[in-house]
N, C-alpha and C positions, 0 to 999 in steps of 0.2 A: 581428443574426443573423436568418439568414429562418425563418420559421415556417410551420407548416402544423396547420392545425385538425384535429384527431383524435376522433371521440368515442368515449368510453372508459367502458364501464359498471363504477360501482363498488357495493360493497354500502353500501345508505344509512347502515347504522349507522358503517360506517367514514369514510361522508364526514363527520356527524355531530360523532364523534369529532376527524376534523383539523379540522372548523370551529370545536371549545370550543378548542382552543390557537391556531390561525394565526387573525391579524390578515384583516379585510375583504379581498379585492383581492389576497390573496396565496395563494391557496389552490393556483393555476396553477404560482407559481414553486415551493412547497413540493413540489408533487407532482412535477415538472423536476427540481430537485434531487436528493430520494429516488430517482428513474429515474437519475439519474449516477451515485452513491454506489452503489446493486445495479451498475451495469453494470460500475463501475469494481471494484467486488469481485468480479463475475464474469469480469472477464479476467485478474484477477489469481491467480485459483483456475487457474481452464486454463494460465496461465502456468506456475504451480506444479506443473498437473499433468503439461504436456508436456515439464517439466525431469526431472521425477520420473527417476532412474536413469543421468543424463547423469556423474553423480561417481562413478569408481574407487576404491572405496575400498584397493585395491593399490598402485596408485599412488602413494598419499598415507600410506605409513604414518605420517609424523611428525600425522598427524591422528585418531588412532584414538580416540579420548575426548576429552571435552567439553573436559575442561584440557587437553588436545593442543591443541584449536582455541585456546583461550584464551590457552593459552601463544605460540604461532604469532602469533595476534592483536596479543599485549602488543610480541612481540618485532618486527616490524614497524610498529607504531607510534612505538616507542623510536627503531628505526633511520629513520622520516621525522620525527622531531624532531631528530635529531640533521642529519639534512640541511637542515632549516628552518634550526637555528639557524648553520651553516655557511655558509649563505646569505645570513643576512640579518647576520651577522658578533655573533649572540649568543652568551652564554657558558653 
């Protein structure tokens, strides 16, 4: 992977802090990784929130309550095991 040198001011006591738990030499990757894991929560927030409103809930009466959902859920599930085992000639 290519890389590029950034400097990045942190407050000492925070560096401090991730230096009493990360090992020597890894201080680079801990902090890489922590940047993926925010970034990857943060697109997954805006994904959430540019869905926000996209389901009718008119549409969907048999979904109006949570056991609606769950019911739906169960009952789809049932019906792709029953095609699994169809398939694969189980009983």
């Amino acid at each position: 992977m290519k890389t590029k040198l950034t400097p990045i001011r942190f407050p000492a006591e925070l560096l401090a802090e991730i230096d009493k738990y990360i090992e020597d030499g890894n201080r680079s990757k801990f902090i890489i990784d922590a940047a993926r894991k925010e970034l990857y929560r943060l697109k997954q927030r805006k994904a959430i929130h540019n869905a926000a409103g996209i389901f009718d809930e008119k549409a969907y009466p048999e979904l109006k309550t949570s056991e609606d959902a769950a019911d739906w859920v169960r009952k789809i599930r049932e019906e792709s095991e029953i095609r699994r085992k169809a398939l694969f000639g189980e009983r």
